[in-house]
C-alpha positions in Angstrom: 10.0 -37.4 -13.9 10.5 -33.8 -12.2 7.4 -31.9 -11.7 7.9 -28.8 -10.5 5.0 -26.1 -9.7 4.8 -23.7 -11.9 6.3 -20.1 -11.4 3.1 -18.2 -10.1 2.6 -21.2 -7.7 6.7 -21.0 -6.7 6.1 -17.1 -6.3 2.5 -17.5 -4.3 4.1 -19.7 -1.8 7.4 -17.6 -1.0 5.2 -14.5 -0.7 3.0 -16.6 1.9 5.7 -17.6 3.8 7.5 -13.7 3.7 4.0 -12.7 5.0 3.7 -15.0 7.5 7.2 -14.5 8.6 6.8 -10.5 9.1 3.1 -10.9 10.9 5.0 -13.6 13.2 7.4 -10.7 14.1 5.3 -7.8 14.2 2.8 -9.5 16.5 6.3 -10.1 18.7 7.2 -6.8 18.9 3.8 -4.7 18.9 1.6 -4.5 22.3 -1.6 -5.3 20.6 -5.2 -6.8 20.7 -6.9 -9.4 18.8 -10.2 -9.9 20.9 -11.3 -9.6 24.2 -9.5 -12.6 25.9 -5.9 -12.9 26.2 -5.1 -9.7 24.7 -1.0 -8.6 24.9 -1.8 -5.0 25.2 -3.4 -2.9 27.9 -7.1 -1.5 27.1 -7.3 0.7 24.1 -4.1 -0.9 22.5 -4.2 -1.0 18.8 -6.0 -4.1 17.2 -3.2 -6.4 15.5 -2.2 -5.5 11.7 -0.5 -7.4 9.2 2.2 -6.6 6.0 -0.4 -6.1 4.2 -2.1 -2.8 6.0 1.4 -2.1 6.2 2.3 -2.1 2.8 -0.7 -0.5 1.7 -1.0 2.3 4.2 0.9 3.0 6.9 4.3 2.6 5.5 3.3 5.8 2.7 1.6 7.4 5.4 4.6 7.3 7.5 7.0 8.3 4.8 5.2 11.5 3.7 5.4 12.6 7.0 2.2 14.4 6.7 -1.3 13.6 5.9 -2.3 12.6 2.6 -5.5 12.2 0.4 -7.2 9.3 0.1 -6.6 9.9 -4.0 -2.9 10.5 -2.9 -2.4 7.4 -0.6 -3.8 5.4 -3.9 -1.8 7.2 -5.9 1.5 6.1 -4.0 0.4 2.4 -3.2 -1.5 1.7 -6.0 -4.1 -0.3 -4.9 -7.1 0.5 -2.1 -6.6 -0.6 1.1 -9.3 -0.5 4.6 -9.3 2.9 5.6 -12.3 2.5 8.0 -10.2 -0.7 9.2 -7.1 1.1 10.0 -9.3 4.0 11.7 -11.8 1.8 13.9 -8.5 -0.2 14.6 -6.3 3.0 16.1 -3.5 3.7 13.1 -5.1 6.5 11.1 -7.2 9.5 11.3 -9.9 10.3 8.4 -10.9 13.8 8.7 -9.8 14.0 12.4 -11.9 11.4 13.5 -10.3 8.2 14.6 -11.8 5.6 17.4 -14.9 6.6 18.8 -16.6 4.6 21.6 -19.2 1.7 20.2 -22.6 2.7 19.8 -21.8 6.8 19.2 -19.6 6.2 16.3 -20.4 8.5 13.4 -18.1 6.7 10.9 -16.3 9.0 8.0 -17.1 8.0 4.4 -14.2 8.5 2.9 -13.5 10.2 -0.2 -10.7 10.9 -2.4 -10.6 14.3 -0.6 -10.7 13.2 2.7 -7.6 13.9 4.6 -5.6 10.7 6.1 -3.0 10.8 9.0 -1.2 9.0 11.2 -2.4 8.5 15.1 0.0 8.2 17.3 -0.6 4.4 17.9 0.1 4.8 13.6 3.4 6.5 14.1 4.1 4.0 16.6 3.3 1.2 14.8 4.5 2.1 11.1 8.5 2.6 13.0 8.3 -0.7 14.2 7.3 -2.1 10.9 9.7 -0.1 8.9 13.0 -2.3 9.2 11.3 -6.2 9.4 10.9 -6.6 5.7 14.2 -6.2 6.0 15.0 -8.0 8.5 12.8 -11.1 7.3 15.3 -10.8 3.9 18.1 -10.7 6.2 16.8 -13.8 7.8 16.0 -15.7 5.1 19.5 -14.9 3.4 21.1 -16.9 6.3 18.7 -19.5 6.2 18.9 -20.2 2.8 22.4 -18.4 1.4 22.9 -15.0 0.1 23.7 -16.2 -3.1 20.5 -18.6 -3.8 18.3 -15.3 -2.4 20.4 -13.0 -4.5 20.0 -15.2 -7.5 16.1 -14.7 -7.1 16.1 -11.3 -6.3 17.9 -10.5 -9.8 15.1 -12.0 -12.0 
C-alpha cells in the first residue's frame, strides 16, 4: 500500500528545507551576531536574519531603491513583517531612527506613513541575499535533476 503525504505536507517540507538551505548560506556569507558569545562579526554587526525578513522586507526595500511606506512595503510584499525587528537589529531605518544604545531607546511606532529605508548594514545585507534563492534552486537542480525540479516548478 503507497501512502504518500499529502500535497500541503509535500509543499511544507520542501519550503523547510529551501529555508533552511538559504539561512545555512546567508549565515556563511554575512559577518553577523546571534548573542553575546561566539559572535562572527565585530561589535555592532548586524544581528543574523533569515529568508524570511528577507522576503518580506529587505529584498522590496532594496529593489525600490528608495524609502518606502510602511502601507507601501505591505503593499509590495503583501503581508506584515517586524519592522521594529529589522530596526533594533541594524537593516532599516523607521523615521530616521535606527539602533539606539539600550536603555535611551525611544522606539518608533510605526505607522502606515512612517517612512522605511535601508541602513547601510540593509544595503549590505539585502545584495548578499539577492542571488541565493537562486543559487539554492541552482543547487538543488544538480542535486536532484533539472528535469524533476523543472517538472515541479511548472505546476
Amino acid at each position: 500500500m503507497d501512502v504518500r503525504p499529502p500535497l500541503p505536507a509535500l509543499l511544507s517540507a520542501a519550503f523547510v528545507a529551501f529555508t533552511i538551505e538559504a539561512d545555512n548560506e546567508a549565515e556563511r556569507l554575512v559577518a553577523h551576531r546571534t548573542t553575546s558569545f561566539g559572535a562572527s562579526g565585530e561589535r555592532g554587526s548586524v544581528w543574523l536574519t533569515s529568508l524570511a525578513m528577507w522576503w518580506n522586507c529587505l529584498r522590496a526595500l532594496a529593489a525600490a531603491g528608495e524609502p518606502l511606506t510602511v502601507a507601501e512595503l505591505h503593499a509590495r510584499t503583501r503581508m506584515e513583517t517586524n519592522l521594529d525587528g529589522m530596526r533594533r537589529w541594524g537593516y532599516i531605518t523607521i523615521d530616521g531612527v535606527g539602533r539606539v544604545k539600550r536603555g535611551v531607546e525611544q522606539r518608533p511606532r510605526p505607522k502606515p506613513s512612517s517612512t522605511l529605508a535601508l541602513s547601510r548594514r540593509g544595503e549590505a545585507a539585502a545584495a548578499l541575499w539577492q542571488p541565493i534563492p537562486a543559487e539554492i534552486e541552482r543547487c538543488w537542480r544538480e542535486r536532484f535533476g533539472a528535469e524533476a525540479v523543472g517538472r515541479c516548478a511548472q505546476r
